[in-house]
N, C-alpha and C positions, 0 to 999 in steps of 0.2 A: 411485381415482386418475383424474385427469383433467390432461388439457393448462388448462396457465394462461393467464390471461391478464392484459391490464395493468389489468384494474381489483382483480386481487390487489394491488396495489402498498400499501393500508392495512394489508390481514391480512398481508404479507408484513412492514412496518416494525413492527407490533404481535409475530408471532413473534422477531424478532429485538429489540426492546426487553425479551420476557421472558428472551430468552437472555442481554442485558448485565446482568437483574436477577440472574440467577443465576450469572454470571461464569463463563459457556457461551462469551461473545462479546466483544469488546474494545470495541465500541463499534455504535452503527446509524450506516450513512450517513447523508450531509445529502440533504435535497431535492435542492440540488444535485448532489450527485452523485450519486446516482440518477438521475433525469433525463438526466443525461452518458451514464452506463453503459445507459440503458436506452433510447436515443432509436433505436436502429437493431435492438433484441435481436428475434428474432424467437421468440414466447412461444410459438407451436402446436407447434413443433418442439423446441425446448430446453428447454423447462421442464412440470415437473406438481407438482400438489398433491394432496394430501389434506387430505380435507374432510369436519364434520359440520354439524347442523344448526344447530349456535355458529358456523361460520366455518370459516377455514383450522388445519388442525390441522400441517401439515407441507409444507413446499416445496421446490425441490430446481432451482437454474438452472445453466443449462451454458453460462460464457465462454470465450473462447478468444481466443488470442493466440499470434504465430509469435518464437521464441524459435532461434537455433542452431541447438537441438537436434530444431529442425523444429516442429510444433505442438504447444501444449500447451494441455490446458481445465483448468480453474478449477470443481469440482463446488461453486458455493453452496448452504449447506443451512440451512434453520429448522427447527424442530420440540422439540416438546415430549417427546416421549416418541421414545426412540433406537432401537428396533425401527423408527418407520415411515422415521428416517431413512435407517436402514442399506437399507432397501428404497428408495425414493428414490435412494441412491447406488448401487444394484445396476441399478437402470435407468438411469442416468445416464451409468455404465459402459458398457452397450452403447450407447449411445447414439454414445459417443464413439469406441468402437472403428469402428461402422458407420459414420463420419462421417472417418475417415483421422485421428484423432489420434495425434500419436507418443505422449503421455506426459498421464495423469490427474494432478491434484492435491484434494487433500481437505486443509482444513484443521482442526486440531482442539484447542481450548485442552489444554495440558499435559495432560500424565495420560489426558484422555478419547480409549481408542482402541477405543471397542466394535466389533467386526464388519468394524475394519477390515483387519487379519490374514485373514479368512475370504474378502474379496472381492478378495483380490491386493494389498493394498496395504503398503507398506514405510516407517517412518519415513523421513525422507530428511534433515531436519536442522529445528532451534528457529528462529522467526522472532518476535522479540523488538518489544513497542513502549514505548518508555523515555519516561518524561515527565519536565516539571518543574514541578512542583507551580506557581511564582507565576517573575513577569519580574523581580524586585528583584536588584539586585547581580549582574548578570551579568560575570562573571570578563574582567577587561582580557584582550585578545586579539590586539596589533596585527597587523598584517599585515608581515610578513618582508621585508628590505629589496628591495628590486627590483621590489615590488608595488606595483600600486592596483588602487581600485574603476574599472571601465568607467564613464563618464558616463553614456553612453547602451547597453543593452544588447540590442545583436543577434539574436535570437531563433533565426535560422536558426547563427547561429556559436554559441550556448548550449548548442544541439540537437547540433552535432557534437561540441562538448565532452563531454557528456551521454554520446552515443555511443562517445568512446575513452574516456572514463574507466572507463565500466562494460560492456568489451567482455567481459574475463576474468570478470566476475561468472557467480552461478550464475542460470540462466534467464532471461539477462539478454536485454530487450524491447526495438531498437533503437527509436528516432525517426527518422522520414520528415523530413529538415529544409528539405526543396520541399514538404510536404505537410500544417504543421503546423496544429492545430487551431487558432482563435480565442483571446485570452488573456481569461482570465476575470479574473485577479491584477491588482491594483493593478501598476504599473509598477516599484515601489519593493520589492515584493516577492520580486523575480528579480535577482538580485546576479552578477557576469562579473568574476573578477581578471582581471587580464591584467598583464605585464612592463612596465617601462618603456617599453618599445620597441612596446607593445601587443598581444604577443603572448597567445593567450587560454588561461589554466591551468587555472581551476577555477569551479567555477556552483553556486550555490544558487539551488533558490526554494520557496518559499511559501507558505502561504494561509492566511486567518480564517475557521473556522468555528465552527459551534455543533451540540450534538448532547445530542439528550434519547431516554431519558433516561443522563444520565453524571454517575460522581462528578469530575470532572476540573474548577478552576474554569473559568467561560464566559465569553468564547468562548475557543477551542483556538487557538493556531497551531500549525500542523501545518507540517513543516520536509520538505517531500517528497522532494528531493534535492539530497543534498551528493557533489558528483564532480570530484577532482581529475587532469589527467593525471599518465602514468604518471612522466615526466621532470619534473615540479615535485610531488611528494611527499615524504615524510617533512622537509617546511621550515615546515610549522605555518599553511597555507592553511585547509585544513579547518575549524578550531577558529579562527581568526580570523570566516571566512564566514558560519559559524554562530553564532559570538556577536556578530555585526551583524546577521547573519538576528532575533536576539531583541530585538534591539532596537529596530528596525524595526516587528516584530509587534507592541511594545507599544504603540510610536507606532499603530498601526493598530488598538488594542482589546483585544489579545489576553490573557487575563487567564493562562493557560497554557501550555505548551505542550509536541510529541511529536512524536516521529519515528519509521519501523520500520527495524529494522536484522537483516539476516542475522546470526546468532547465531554462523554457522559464517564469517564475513564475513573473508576472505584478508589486508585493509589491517586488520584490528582497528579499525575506524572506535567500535566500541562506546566503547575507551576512551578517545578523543580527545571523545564526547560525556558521560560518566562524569567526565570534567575541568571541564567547564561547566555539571554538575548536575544531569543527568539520571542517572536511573536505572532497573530493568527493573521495568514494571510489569504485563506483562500476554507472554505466550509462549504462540505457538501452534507445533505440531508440525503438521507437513508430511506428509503421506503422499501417497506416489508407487505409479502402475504404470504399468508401459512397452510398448505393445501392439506383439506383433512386425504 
């Protein structure tokens, strides 16, 4: 075992492409996002590998993100053979205990939970990602009377929507909305109802990508967040936003498309997208420990 570094970043997309072939994994990142996720990760400290004289045989990186409930890491894992993962996330573990984390996460397609009982870890609930196979025939969806689309879509006022709609959510990650990143999205791609009066209810947005290897057709839109507030709910915003959201994407290329949705999710948002055609294609189970 050794600390990684970023020229692991091929063996690391090649473990993880073997993990999508054996439906270990839901999908590999894009370059893109990659890149995103990894432009600040600091590799000597958070991450290690095992390795033969083929390459990377197992890797193991530790994100984090502050959430309510104080800090919580993200243990990412590749690997071929689940003994060296489970070592991997044994280290991973201290790692984060010694590092002030409140709460680990391990994520684990359905069903596979080797070693994770033995190293403290506890289901905590399904994290579901629902696609829909093609763009054709997306289900009318007007928007409820009192609404429209934003013309122009405020970034900093999306970000605070963002932030109360999904305050009650479980590990829910606010946005800094003095602090936000660069938009990578087409303009078109980020959707703001607002009341007649302009006041702002609900946001969707985003993005076209592409990912190999995947059976899903190419390229994806990926629908990343759909958040209504809490006083303009159950009036059929959601399911309006999102079936513009597909329609858009197709304008943009998008030959399918997926969203992830809490399984355990308090608005039932599953079946408001279950109505527009998507369905559950890929579940991963969550395992938590909470370091006192």
């Amino acid at each position: 075992m050794r600390a990684g570094r970023v020229q692991d970043l091929p063996g690391l997309r090649s473990l993880w492409a073997h993990e999508v072939l054996r439906r270990a994994r839901d999908c590999v990142p894009s370059e893109a996002m990659i890149s995103r996720m990894m432009s600040v990760f600091d590799w000597s400290a958070r991450s290690r590998v095992i390795e033969d004289r083929t390459g990377l045989r197992a890797a193991v990186l530790v994100l984090d993100h502050s959430s309510r409930g104080g800090a919580v890491v993200r243990l990412e894992t590749a690997a071929g053979d689940e003994v060296e993962r489970v070592r991997l996330i044994e280290w991973a573990l201290r790692l984060s205990h010694a590092s002030g984390a409140t709460i680990a996460q391990v994520w684990r397609p359905k069903g596979q939970r080797q070693g994770m009982a033995e190293l403290g870890l506890s289901l905590a609930r399904p994290f579901w990602r629902m696609d829909r196979s093609d763009l054709e025939d997306v289900p009318e969806a007007p928007l409820p009377p009192g609404y429209r689309l934003a013309r122009v879509v405020d970034r900093r006022t999306a970000a605070q929507v963002f932030n109360r709609s999904f305050a009650e959510h479980w590990r829910f990650q606010p946005l800094d909305p003095e602090n936000l990143a660069p938009a990578t999205r087409p303009a078109a791609l980020e959707l703001l109802a607002v009341t007649n009066r302009g006041v702002p209810a609900a946001v969707v947005w985003c993005e076209v990508d592409t990912h190999d290897p995947d059976m899903r057709p190419q390229p994806v839109g990926v629908i990343e967040v759909v958040g209504t507030l809490p006083e303009h709910r159950r009036r059929g915003l959601a399911a309006a936003l999102t079936a513009e959201a597909l329609r858009r994407l197709r304008r943009h290329g998008a030959a399918s498309a997926s969203l992830y949705v809490d399984g355990l999710n308090p608005t039932r948002a599953y079946d408001v997208y279950g109505r527009l055609g998507f369905v559950v294609a890929f579940q991963y189970d969550v395992f938590e420990t909470t370091f006192r």
